[in-house]
N, C-alpha and C positions, 0 to 999 in steps of 0.2 A: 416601645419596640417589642416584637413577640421574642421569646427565648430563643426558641432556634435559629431566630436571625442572629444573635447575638452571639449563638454557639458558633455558628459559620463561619461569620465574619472574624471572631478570634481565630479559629483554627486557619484563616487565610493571614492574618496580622502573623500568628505564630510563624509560619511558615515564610515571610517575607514578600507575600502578595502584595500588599495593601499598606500604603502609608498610614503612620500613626495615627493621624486623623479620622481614618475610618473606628478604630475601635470609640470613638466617642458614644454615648448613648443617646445623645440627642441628636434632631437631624441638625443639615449645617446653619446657620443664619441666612435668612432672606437676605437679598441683595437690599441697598435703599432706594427710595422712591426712586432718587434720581436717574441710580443706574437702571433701574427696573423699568421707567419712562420709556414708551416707544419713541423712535428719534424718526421727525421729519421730514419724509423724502425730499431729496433735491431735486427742484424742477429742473424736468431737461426742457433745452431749448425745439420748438418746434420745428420737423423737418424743411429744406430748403426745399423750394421747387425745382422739380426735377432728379430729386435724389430719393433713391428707393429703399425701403426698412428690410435689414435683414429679418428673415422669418426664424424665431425662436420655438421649438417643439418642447413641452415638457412631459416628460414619463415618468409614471412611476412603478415599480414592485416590492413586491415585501421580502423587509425585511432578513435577516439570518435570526433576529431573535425575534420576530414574529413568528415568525415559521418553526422553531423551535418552543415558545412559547404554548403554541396550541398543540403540541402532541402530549397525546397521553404515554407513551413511552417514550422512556431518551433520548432525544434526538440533538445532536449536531449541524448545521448549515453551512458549509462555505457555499458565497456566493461570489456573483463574478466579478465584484468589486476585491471581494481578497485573496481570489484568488491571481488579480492581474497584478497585487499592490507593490510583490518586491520583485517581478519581472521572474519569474524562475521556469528553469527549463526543464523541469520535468515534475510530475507529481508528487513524487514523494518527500522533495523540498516543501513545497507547497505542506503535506501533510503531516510533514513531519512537527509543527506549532500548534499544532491540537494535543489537548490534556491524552497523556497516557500512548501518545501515540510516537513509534520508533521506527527505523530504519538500519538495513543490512549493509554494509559494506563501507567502505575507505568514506570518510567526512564528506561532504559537498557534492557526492556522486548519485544521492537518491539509494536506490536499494529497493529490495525486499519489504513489503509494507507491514507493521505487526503491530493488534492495540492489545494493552496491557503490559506489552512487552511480552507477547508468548510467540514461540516461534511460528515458520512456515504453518500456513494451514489451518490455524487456529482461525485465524481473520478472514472472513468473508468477502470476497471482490464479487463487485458486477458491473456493468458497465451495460445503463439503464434496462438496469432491472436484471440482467441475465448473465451467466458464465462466461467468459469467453476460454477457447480452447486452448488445448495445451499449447506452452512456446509462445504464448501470449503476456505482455507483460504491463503492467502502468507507463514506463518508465517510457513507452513504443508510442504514448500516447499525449502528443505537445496539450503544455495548460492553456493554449488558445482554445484548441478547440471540443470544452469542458462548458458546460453553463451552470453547473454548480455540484456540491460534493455533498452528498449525504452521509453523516454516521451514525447509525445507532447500536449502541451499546449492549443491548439489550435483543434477544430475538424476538421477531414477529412471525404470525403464521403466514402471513402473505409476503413478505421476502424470503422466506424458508429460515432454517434452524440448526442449515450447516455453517453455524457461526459461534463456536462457547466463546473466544475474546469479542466480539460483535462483526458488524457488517459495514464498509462500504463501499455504498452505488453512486458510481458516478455519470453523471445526467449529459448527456452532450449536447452541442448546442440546439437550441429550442427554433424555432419560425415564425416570429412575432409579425405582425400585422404593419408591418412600416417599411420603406425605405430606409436601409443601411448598406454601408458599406465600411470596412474595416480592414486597413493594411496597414501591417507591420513587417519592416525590415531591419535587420542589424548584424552586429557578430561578435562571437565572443574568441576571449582569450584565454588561454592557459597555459604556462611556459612554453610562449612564443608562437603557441598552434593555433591559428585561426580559424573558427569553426563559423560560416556565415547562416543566415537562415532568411526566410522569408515566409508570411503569409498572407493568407486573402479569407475575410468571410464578407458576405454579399445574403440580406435578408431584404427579400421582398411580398410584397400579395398581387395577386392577380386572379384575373375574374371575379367571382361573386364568393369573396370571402374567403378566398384560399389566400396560401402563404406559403414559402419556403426559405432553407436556408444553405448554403453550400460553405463548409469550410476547406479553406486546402493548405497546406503545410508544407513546406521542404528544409532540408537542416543538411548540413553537413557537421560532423562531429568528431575533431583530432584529440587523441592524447596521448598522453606520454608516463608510463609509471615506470619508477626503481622497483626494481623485486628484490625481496632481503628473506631468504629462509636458512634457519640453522636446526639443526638437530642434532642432542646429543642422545647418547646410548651407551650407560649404564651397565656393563655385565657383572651381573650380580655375585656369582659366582668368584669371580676371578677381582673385583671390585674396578674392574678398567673401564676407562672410559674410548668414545669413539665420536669426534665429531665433523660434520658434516655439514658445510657452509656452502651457499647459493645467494650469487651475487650476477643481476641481470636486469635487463630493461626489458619492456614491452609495450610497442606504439599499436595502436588499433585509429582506422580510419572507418566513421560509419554514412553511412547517407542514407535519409530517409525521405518519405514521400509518405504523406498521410491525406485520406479524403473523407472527411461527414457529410450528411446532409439530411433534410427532413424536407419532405413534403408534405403539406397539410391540407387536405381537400374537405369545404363543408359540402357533403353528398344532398345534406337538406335539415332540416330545422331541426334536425334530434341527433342525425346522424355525423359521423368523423371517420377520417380515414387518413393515415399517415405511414407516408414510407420512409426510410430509414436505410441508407448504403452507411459504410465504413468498408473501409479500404486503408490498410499498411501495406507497405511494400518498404524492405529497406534490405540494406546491402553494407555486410561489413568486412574489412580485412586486418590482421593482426599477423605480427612480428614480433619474436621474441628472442630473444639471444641470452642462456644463461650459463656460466662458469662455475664448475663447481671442484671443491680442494675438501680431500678427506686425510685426517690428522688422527691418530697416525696412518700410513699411506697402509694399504693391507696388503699383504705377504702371504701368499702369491693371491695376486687378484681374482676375484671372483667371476665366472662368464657374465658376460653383458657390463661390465664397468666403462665407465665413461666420466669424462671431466668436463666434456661440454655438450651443449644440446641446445640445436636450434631449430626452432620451430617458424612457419609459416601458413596460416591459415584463411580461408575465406567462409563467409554464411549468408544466403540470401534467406530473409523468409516473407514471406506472403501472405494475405488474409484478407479476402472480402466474405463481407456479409452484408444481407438484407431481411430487415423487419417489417414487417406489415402490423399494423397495431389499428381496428377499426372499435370503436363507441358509439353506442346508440343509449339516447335517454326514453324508455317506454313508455313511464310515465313521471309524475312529479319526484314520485319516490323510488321509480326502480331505473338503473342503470343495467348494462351488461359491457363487455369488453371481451375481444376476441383479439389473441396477437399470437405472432405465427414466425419464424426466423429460419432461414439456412443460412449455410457456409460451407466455407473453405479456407485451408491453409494447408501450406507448402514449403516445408522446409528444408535447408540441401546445405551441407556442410563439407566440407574436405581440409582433412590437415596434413602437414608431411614434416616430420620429427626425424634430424638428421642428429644420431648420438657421434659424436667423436672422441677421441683417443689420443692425449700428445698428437694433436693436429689431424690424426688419421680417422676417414672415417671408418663407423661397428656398424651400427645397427641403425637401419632406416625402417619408422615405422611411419605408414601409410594408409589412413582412417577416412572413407568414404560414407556417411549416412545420407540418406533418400528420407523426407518425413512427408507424409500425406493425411490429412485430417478431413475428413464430412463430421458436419454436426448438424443438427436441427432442435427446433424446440415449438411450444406448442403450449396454448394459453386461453383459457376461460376463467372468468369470472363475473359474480353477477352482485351487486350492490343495492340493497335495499332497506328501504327507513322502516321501520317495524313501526311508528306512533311510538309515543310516552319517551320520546328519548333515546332510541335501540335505531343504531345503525348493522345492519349485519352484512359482512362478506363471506362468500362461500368462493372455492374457485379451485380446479383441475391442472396438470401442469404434466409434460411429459417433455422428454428433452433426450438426444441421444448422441454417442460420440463415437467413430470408427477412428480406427490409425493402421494404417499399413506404413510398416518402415523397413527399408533399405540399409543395413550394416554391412561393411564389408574392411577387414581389419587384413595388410598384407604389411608382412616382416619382413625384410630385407627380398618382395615382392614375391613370396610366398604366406600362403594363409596362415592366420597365428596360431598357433599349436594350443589342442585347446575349447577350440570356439567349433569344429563340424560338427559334434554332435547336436548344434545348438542351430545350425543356417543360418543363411544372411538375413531370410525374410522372418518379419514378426507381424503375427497382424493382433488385435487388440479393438475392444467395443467395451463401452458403458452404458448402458440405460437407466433412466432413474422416471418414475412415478410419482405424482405426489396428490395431496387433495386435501384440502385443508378448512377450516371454517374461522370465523372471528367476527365475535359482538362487539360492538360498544355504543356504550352508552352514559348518561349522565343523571344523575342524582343531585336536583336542587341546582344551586349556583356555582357550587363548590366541588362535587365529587364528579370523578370521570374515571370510570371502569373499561376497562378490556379484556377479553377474556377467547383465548381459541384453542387448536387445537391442529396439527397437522402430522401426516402421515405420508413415508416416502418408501419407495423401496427400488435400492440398484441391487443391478447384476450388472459385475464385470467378467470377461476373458478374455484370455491370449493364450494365442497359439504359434506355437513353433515346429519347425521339424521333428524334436520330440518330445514334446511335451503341449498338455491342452490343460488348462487351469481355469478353472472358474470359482466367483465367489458372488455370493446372493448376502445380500442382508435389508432388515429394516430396520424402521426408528418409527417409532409415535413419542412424538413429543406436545405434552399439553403446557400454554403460557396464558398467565393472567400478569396485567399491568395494572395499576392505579395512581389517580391523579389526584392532588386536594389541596385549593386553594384558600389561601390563609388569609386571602381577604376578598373581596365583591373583585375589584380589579386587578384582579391575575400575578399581582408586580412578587406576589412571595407564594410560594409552592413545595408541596412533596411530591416525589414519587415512587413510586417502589415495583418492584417485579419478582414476578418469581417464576422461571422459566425452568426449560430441560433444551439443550441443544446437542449436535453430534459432530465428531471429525471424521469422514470418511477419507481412506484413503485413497492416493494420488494414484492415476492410473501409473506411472513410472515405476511406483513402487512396487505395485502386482506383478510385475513382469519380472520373471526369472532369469532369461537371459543376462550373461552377467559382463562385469566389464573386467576387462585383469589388467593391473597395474603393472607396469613393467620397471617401476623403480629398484633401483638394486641397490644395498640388499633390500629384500622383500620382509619388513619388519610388520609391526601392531600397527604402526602412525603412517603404512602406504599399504592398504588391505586394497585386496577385488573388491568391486561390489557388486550386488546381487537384489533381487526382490523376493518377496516373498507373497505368491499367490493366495496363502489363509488368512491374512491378516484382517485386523476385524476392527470394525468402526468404534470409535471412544464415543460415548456416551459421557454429559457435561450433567449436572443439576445447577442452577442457579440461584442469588438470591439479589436484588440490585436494592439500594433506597439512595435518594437524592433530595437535598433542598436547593433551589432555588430563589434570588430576588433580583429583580428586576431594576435597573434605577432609571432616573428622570431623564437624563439626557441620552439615553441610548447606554447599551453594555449591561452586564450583570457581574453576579456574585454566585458561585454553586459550589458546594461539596458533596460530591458522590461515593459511594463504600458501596464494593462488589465483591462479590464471593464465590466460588465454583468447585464444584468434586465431581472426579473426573475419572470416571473407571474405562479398564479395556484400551489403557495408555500407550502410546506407537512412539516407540526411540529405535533409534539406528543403533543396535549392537554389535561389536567387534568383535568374533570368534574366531579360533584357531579349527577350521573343518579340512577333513578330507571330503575334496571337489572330483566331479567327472572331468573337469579340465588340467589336473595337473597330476602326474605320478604321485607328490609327496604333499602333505597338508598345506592349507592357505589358510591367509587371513584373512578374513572375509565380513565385511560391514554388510548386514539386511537388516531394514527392518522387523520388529518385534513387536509382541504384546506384552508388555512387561509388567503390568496391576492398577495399581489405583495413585492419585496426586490429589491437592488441593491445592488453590489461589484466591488471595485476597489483596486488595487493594483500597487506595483511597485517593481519592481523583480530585484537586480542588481546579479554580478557575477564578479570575478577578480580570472583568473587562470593562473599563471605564476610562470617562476621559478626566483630566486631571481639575479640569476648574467643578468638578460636580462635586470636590472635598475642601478645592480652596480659593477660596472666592476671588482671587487675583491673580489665579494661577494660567497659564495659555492654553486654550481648549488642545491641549496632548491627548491623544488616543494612548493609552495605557493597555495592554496584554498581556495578561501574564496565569501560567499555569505549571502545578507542582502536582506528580503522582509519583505515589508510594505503594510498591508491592511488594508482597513476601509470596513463595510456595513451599511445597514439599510433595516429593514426590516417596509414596510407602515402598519399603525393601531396597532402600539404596542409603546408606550410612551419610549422617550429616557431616560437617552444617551447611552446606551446601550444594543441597541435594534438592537443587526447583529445578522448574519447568523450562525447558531448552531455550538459550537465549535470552531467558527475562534477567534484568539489570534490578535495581533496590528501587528504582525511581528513575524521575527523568522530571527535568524543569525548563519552562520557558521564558521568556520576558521579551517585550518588545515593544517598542512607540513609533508613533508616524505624528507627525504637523505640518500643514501646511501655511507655511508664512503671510503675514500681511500683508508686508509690505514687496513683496516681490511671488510671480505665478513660480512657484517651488514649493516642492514639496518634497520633505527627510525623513525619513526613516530606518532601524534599525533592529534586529533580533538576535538574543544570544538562544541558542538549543543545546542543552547539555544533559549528556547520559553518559551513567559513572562505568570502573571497568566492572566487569563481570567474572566472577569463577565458577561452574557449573559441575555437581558432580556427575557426568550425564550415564555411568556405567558403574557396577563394583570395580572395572580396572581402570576409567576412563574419566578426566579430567578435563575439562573445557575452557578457555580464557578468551576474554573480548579486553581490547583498551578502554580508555577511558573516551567522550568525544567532548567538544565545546565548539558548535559551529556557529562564529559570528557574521551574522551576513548584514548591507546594507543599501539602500537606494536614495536617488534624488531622481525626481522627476518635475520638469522643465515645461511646461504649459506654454508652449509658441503661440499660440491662437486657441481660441475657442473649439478646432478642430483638429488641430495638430500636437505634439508633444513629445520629447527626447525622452529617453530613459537612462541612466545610469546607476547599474546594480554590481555588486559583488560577492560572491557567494562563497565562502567558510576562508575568511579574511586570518581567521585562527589557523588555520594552517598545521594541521599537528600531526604528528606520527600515530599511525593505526597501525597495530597488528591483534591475530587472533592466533592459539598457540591450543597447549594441549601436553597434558601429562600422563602417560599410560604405565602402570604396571604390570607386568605379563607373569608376575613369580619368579623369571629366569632373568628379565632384563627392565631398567627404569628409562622409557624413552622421551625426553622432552623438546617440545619443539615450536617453530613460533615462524608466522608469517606474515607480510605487509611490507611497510612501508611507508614514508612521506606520504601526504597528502597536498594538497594547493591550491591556492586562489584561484577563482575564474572570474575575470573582470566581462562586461557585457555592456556594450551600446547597443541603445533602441530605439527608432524613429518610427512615431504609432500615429497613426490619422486617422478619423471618422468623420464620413461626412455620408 
């Protein structure tokens, strides 16, 4: 066995990957003749007359580690086999079982997607192939109607290279050449709230070689959280303390409606042409009720005090778009591809915040937003085989984003004092340019090169009544990948990269308009918040290397080590500023450019089935993955001075089998990410809990075309909060919020026919 298989495979044994028996040096014993004998089928009896043969279709595609296999940069596959396997209802369950890859918010609830563990932003989304606009989220997007997940690690010049933690594209479903049809209904539970759902996908062809496919989705979605926030405050001076306790519920009711689809037209023997809708539409309402007791009670109370505060809110938002995506093949070796996309979304919010007083109502605040989004995008690329082994792409890219939005903030139904010099209306645009190039090619049996180069440049602005902001920046960033096969057939590999990518910032954040907390008192830990129009894209340098092995029955073995430095870094800083909106100074959170960081990490993976180590073991699907990172961020005092939101690590395990003797099948995953303490500021302190989401499923095969589903989703159940320690000089304010978390039980009745 070559050493670095050896080195791998320890460093997964160390880690608790891989049973004992993998660290062996030899491979395992051949089974004996006997077992190894093909066994003789049993003859069936021949049909009766008059009795008709069910028609049996066999299909196939490739694989997740086929497709994985043949990239020269890192690539990751979920396909639609795992991503349908433990029933989950939204994506970032689904992704949250891939090495190195984390999630925002309360256990079982999905979240915010981040790989490495680096915060918002770092991680590149697209959703086949492209941006989607702001107010857009994964989470809006059911894993029905998904045909498979891309990750790569690593940037490429043709996905772009606003991605330093990597990139993923999620592919919606495709328009295969066949009669299907696909419904699934059921509903889930979670302390007592019945959330039903239903859907339909229907692929067919018609005429002379065309295809389509229509997915449609509806869900309703109850819940129910405890709210539990405390705060104390420290006066430093006088050494007294002040604490402030928040104790409440908040039920949210969502309904959603979702539409894909593809149309696949062959125009003629070279040429294609595919259209592509997507349609969200969904509609949410939330209630909140919370009590709040300040010890000791202040003397004489401050303006604006209150002990209770109850809120009631609704949001509708909206979103079609359509793709056009046409290919024509010229000749043997040149390809070209032209795709082309608009949009829309629309979003509309209203809340109404009633503060009371020993039962009396204060202060009623009343927040209307209008949000209106056009975007378009725009795409060429030409694909040609150069001889001797050189594939080259070249390709153009242009995409743009407007937002006109509607604010309108009334306090006890007058305008909040404050906010005129600033209007209701905001309008805001992004443009971005790109063009990029990339070879590859292969050397002998064994080496596989990549090598490109791309170049983007936005301009953003907003403008308001007073004030007009703009910001222009570029990136050239050059990437070379390499591949090198450690044997004729592919089963053991390296790979390595070395890239440059960028984080530009959010257009929310460009925007100066600000928001003003009306929490009282008005401390460090309840600042305004604000944007900041200069703000300047971070710049990543990369370094990635990977070994790979492949094994006999399906699954593999990889350890990855990645590396990144990252100047012109963007954190949300907390300052004490005198503002146009308030007589006397505020606390005011904007983003910044704060210097330089680094991050390293090391990514293992171990996916195999259990009898490929023990010759009388039950073919068990085994999966399991363990990453480990560290950062540092320069001019912020350790030791716990990383990159926003990244944990030490994060690990997974999990198995599926399905029984012999009875159509079931069981399975199980633990997800576990430790707490976190972050130093995110010189005054500023940041805390995440710890998580452990155990989830699991049986799935019940009725028929050949029918089957129940029975899944549960974070069976662990555990308290989440995130908190926060600020030092201001004057005062030490610490604080902490969340909550319980809880089971969501789920029935599924799924049919294809």
């Amino acid at each position: 066995m070559h050493p670095l298989r050896l080195t791998a495979t320890a460093a997964l044994l160390a880690c608790g990957a891989l049973p004992p028996a993998l660290a062996q040096t030899t491979p395992p014993a051949a089974p004996d003749a006997a077992a190894s004998a093909p066994t003789q089928p049993t003859p069936r009896p021949a049909p009766r007359a008059g009795e008709q043969l069910k028609r049996v279709e066999i299909s196939g595609t490739a694989s997740d580690e086929s497709i994985r296999k043949a990239s020269t940069a890192s690539k990751i596959v979920v396909t639609r086999e795992e991503i349908e396997k433990f029933g989950d209802s939204t994506l970032g369950e689904v992704l949250k079982r891939l090495p190195g890859v984390t999630t925002g918010g309360r256990p079982g609830r999905g979240g915010d997607i981040r790989m490495r563990g680096m915060g918002g932003g770092y991680t590149q989304i697209l959703v086949n192939g492209e941006r989607m606009p702001p107010g857009f989220s994964l989470d809006q997007l059911p894993p029905e109607q998904v045909e498979r997940i891309e990750v790569l690690r690593a940037p490429t010049a043709e996905y772009g290279t606003r991605a330093v933690a990597g990139t993923i594209n999620v592919v919606l479903r495709e328009a295969l050449k066949k009669r299907l049809n696909e419904f699934r209904a059921g509903f889930a539970t979670e302390r007592g709230q019945i959330s039903p759902g239903i859907g339909w996908s229907r692929n067919d062809n018609f005429g002379d070689g065309h295809a389509y496919n229509l997915t449609v989705n509806a869900m309703q979605a109850k819940r129910i959280d405890d709210v539990i926030n405390d705060t104390v405050t420290r006066t430093l001076a006088t050494g007294t303390d002040s604490l402030v306790v928040s104790r409440g519920r908040s039920d949210e009711d969502r309904k959603a409606l979702n539409l894909t689809g593809r149309v696949q037209f062959k125009l003629n023997a070279t040429d294609t042409l595919a259209l592509q809708p997507f349609v969200v539409s969904s509609k949410s309402t939330t209630q909140s009720q919370l009590l709040q007791t300040t010890t000791p009670a202040p003397s004489p109370r401050p303006a604006g005090f209150y002990d209770q505060a109850d809120t009631d809110g609704d949001t509708r938002f909206n979103m079609a778009r359509l793709n056009a995506q046409w290919q024509s093949r010229l000749s043997t070796d040149t390809r070209v591809e032209a795709r082309a996309g608009i949009g829309r979304a629309r979003a509309d919010s209203h809340s109404l915040r009633q503060e009371r007083l020993a039962g009396a109502a204060t202060r009623l605040q009343d927040d209307t937003t209008a949000s209106r989004d056009s975007n378009w995008s725009a795409l060429a690329k030409l694909s040609h085989n150069l001889g001797n082994d050189h594939a080259l792409v070249t390709g153009v890219e242009a995409e743009g984003t407007t937002r006109h939005q509607n604010r309108v903030t009334l306090v006890n139904g007058l305008p909040q004092p404050g906010l005129d010099d600033f209007g209701d209306d905001l309008d805001a645009s992004s443009t971005r340019y790109a063009a990029y190039a990339q070879d590859e090619w292969n050397v002998g049996k064994q080496w596989d090169f990549y090598a490109g180069a791309r170049w983007e440049g936005i301009t953003t602005r907003s403008t308001g009544a007073s004030y007009d902001a703009r910001n222009r920046s570029s990136v050239f960033t050059p990437l070379a990948h390499a591949r090198y096969k450690l044997d004729e057939r592919g089963r053991d590999m390296i790979r390595a990269s070395l890239t440059r990518s960028y984080r530009s910032p959010q257009l929310q954040d460009l925007i100066a308009r600000p928001t003003i907390n009306s929490q009282v008192p008005h401390q460090a830990n309840t600042p305004d918040r604000a944007g900041n129009p200069d703000l300047k894209p971070e710049l990543a340098t990369g370094f990635e290397i990977g070994y790979e092995h492949y094994l006999t029955k399906g699954g593999l073995l990889s350890a990855n080590f990645f590396a990144r430095r990252i100047s012109n870094l963007m954190r949300t800083v907390t300052a004490l500023e005198t503002v146009p909106w308030s007589a006397t100074p505020r606390w005011v959170a904007r983003p910044q450019n704060i210097g330089k960081a680094s991050t390293a990490g090391l990514e293992l993976e171990a996916r195999f089935r259990l009898d490929e180590y023990f010759e009388d073991a039950l073919p068990i699907n085994v999966r399991s993955n363990f990453s480990f990172f560290t950062s540092k961020v320069d001019g912020i005092p350790g030791p716990n001075n990383h990159i926003d939101g990244q944990p030490k690590g994060t690990a997974n395990l999990g198995a599926d089998y399905r029984l012999r003797s009875l159509p079931l099948t069981l399975g199980a995953s633990l997800n576990w990410t430790p707490a976190t303490t972050i130093q995110q500021t010189l005054i500023t302190e940041s805390t995440a809990s710890r998580k452990a989401v155990l989830d699991a499923f049986a799935l019940w095969a009725i028929n050949t075309e029918q089957s129940l589903r029975l899944s549960a989703t974070n069976l662990s159940a555990m308290d989440y909060f995130t908190g926060s320690v600020i030092s201001t000089g004057d005062q030490l304010i610490t604080s902490r919020s969340g909550g319980p978390s809880y089971t969501q039980w789920q029935l599924r009745w799924e049919m294809k026919i």
